[in-house]
N, C-alpha and C positions, 0 to 999 in steps of 0.2 A: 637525342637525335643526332647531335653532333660526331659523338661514339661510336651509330651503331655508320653513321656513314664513313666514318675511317676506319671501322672492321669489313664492312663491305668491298672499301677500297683496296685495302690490305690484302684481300682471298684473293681479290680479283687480279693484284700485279703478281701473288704468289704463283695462280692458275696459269698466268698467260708465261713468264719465266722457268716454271717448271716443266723438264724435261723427260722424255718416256724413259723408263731403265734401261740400260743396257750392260749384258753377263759381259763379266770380264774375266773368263777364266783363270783358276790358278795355275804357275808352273812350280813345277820344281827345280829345286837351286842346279840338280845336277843335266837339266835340260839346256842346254847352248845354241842361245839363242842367236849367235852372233854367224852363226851358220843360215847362208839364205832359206838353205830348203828348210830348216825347221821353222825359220820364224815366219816363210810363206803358209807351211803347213798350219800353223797357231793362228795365223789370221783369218785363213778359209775357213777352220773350225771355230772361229772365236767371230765373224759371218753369219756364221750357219746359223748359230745360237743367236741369236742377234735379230736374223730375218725373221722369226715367228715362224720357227718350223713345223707348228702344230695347226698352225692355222689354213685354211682353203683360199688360197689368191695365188696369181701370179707369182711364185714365190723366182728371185733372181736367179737361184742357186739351182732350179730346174732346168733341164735343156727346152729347148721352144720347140721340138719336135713333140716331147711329151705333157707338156703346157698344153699345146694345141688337140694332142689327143684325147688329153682326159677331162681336162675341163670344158671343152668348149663343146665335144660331143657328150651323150646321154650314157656313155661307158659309166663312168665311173659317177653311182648312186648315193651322196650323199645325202641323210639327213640333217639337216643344220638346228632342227629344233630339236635334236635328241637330247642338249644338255638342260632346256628349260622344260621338260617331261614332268619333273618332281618338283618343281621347285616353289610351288606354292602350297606340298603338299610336307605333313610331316612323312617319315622315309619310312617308321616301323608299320603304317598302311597298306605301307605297299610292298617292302622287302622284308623280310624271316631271318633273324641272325642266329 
């Protein structure tokens, strides 16, 4: 009982410490970084990748003109359940390879 309550313990100060990933792009040796505009450049890219570009929210890196246009109005049609469609299903059911 002892045990299972310092393994318990254990997940649980690992869960609350552990951090989301974040990409950290690679450069190469012959990119010069000590130059502003590049290493501005490496950081808006190295941002982008960072904010969850694939995902639907408020994303930073959008302008608020377009924020407001596409999400807030019925423009732009997302399905959000389209990735859980299969997924209780095995795949060769339902796709032909």
């Amino acid at each position: 009982m002892k045990y299972l309550f310092i393994c318990y313990l254990l997940l649980g100060m690992i869960s609350f410490t552990s951090k989301a990933q974040t990409i950290n792009p690679d450069i190469s040796a012959r990119v010069d970084t000590s130059k502003v505009v590049v290493k501005a450049v490496y950081q808006l890219y190295k941002n982008y990748l960072n904010s969850r570009p694939d995902s639907i929210y408020k994303n930073p890196n959008w302008k608020e003109e377009e924020t407001e246009y596409y999400l807030k109005s019925k423009i732009l049609r997302v399905d959000r359940a389209a990735n859980l469609m299969f997924n209780y299903y095995k795949s060769n059911q339902y796709l032909g390879y």
